[in-house]
TORDOLO-304577 format. One record per residue (C-alpha): residue number from 1; x, y, z negated; residue in three letters. Coordinates in steps of 0.001 Angstrom, whole numbers, plus 500000, padded with zeros to 6 digits. Layout:
BEGIN
   pos        x        y        z   code
   NUM        X        Y        Z    ALA
...
END
This chain:
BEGIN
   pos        x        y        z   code
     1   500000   500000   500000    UNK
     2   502785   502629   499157    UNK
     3   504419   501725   502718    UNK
     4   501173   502507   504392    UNK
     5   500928   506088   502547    UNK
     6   504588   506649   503278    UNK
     7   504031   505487   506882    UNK
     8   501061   508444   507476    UNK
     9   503013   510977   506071    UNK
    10   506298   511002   507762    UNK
    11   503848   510590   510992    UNK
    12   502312   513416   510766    UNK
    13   505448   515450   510481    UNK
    14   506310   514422   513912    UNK
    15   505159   516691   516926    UNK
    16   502578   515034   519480    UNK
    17   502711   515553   523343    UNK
    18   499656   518485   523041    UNK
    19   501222   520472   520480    UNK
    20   504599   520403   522331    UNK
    21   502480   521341   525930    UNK
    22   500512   524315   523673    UNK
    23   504107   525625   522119    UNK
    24   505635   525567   525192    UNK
    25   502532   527282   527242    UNK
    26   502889   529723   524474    UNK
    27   506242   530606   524824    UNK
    28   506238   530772   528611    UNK
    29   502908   533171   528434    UNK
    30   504656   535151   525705    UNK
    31   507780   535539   527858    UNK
    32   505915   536270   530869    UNK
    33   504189   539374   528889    UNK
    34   506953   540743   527770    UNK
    35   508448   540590   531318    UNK
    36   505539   542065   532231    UNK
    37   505504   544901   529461    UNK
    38   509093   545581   530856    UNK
    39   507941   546149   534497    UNK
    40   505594   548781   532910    UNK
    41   507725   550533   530575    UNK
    42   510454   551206   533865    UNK
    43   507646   551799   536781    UNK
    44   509588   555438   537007    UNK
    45   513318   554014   537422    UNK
    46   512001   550986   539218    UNK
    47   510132   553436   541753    UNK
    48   513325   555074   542450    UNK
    49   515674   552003   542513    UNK
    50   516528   550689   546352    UNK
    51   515711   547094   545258    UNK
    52   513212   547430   542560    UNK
    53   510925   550014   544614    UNK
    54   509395   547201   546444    UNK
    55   507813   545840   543749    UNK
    56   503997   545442   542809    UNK
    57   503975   548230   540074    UNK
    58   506687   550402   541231    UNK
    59   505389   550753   545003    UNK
    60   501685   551276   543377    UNK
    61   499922   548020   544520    UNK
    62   499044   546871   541018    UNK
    63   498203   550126   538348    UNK
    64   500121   550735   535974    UNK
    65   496892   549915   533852    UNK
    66   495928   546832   535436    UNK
    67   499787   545533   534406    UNK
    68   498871   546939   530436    UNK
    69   496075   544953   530603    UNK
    70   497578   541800   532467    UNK
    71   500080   541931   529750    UNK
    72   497182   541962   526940    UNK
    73   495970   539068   528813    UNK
    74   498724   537126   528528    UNK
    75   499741   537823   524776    UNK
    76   496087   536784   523666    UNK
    77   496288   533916   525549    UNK
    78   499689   533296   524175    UNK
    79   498709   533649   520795    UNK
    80   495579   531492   521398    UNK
    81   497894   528884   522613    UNK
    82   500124   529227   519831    UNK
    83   497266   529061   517309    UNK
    84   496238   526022   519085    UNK
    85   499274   523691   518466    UNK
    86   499502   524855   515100    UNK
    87   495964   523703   514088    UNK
    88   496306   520558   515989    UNK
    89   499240   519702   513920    UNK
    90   497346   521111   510627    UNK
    91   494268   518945   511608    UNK
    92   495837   515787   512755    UNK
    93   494356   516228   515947    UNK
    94   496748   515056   518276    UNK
    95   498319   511683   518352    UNK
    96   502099   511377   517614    UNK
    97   504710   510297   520055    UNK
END
């Protein structure tokens, strides 16, 4: 009997295929905001820059405030995802590899 109680709780400790995919979305997503934020915060110098000029913000083909809000987007999402593979790993959700 003590094996068994042993043997569920050094289980659960271990990290399960969804909580790894949900981390991992949620690192990507949060990456890809602040990438995001950064293309923003430098539509000016990007405008003006021989490469950078080109791009969706900096030659106006996105708004500035569509890119604030694409970058809310993908923070809440982020953050959802984040939340996500934390409570599965609170709830025992998700099986263990």
């Amino acid at each position: 009997r003590n094996n068994e109680i042993v043997d569920r709780t050094t289980s659960s400790t271990l990290f399960s295929l969804p909580d790894i995919i949900m981390a991992s979305m949620s690192i990507y997503l949060a990456y890809g905001a602040g990438m995001a934020m950064n293309d923003c915060a430098d539509v000016d110098v990007d405008s003006k820059h021989a490469d950078k000029r080109k791009r969706s913000l900096a030659s106006n083909a996105i708004s500035v405030r569509s890119g604030w809000m694409f970058c809310v987007g993908l923070s809440v999402v982020s953050i959802v995802c984040a939340w996500l593979a934390d409570s599965m790993s609170i709830l025992g959700q998700s099986s263990s590899i």
